[in-house]
C-alpha positions as CSV (number, residue, x, y, z in Angstrom):
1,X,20.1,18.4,-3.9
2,X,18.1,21.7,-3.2
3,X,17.0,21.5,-7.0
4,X,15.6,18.1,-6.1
5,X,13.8,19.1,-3.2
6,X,12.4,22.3,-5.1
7,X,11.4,20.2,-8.1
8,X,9.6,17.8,-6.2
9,X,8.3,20.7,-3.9
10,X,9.9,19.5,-0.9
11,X,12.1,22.2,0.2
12,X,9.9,24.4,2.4
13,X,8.9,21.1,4.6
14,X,9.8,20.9,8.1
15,X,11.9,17.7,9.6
16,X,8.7,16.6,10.5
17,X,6.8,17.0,7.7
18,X,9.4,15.5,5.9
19,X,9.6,12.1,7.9
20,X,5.6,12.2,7.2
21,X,5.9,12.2,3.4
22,X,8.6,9.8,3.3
23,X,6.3,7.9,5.7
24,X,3.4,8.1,3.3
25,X,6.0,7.3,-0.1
26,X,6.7,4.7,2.0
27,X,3.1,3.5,1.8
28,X,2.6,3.9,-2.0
29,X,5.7,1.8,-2.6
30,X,4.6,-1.0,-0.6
31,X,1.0,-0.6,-2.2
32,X,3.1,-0.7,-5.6
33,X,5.2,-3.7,-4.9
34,X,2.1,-5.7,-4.6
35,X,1.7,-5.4,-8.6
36,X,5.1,-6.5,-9.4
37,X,4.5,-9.9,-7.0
38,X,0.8,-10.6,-9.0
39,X,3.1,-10.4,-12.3
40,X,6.0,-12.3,-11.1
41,X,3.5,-15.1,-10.0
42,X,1.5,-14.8,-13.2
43,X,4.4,-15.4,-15.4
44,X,5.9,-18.0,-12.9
45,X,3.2,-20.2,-13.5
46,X,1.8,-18.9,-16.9
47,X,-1.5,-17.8,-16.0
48,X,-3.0,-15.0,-14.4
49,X,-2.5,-15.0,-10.4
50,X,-3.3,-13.2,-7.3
51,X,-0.8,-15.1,-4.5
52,X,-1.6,-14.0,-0.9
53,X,1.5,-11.4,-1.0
54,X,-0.3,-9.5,-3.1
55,X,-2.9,-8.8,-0.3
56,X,-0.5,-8.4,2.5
57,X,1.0,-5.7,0.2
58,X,-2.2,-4.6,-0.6
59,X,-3.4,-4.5,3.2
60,X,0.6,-2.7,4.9
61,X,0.8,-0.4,1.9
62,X,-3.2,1.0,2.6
63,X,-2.8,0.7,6.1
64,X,0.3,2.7,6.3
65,X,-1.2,5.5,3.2
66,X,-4.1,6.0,5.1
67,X,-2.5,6.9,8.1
68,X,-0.5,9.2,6.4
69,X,-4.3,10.8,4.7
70,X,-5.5,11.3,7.9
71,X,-2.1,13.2,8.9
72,X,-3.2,15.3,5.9
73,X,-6.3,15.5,6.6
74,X,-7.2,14.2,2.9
75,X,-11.1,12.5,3.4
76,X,-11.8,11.5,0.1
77,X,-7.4,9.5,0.4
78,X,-9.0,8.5,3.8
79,X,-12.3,7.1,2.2
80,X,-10.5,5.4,-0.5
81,X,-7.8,3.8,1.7
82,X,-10.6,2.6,4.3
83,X,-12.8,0.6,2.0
84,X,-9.6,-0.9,0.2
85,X,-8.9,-2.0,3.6
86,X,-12.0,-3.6,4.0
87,X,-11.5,-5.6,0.9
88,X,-7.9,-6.7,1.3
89,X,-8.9,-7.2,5.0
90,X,-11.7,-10.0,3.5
91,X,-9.3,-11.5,0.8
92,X,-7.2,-12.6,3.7
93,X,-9.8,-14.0,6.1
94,X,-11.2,-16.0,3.0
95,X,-7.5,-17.1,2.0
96,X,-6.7,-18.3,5.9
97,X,-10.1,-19.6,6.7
98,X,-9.9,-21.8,3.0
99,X,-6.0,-23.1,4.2
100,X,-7.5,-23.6,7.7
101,X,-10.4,-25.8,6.1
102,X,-8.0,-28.3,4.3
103,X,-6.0,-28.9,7.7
């Protein structure tokens, strides 16, 4: 296990420091997962698809990494994470306002 934590330069972290970066992993796997959805959906239905999990994903997994750049103080991960956020943010208004239209 210490090999492990060595290799992937974990070893010298605090408990704390520890929770964050499993905190921001956390974050880059949800972000991730919203890529598998898009191709599940796109095979699914045989044509190229963006379903509304896909922003949700898009929206926790940013939300939750750019919490975890500011803990690191990372601007340019902040910056990046921020305007994503602005444009997942808008995808879902636009999806919800269009389903709130047809009812």
């Amino acid at each position: 296990m210490n090999f492990l934590l060595d290799w992937l330069g974990l070893n010298n972290l605090s408990f704390n420091e520890l929770l964050w970066v499993f905190f921001g992993t956390l974050g880059q796997l949800i972000f991730f997962s919203r890529w598998i959805i898009q191709w599940y959906y796109s095979e699914k239905f045989n044509t190229s698809l963006i379903p509304i999990g896909f922003w949700w994903c898009s929206f926790f997994g940013g939300l939750i990494t750019l919490i975890y750049a500011h803990h690191i103080s990372s601007f340019p991960f902040m910056l990046a994470q921020a305007v994503g956020l602005i444009i997942y943010s808008r995808n879902l208004i636009l999806i919800y306002n269009k389903k709130n239209e047809k009812n």
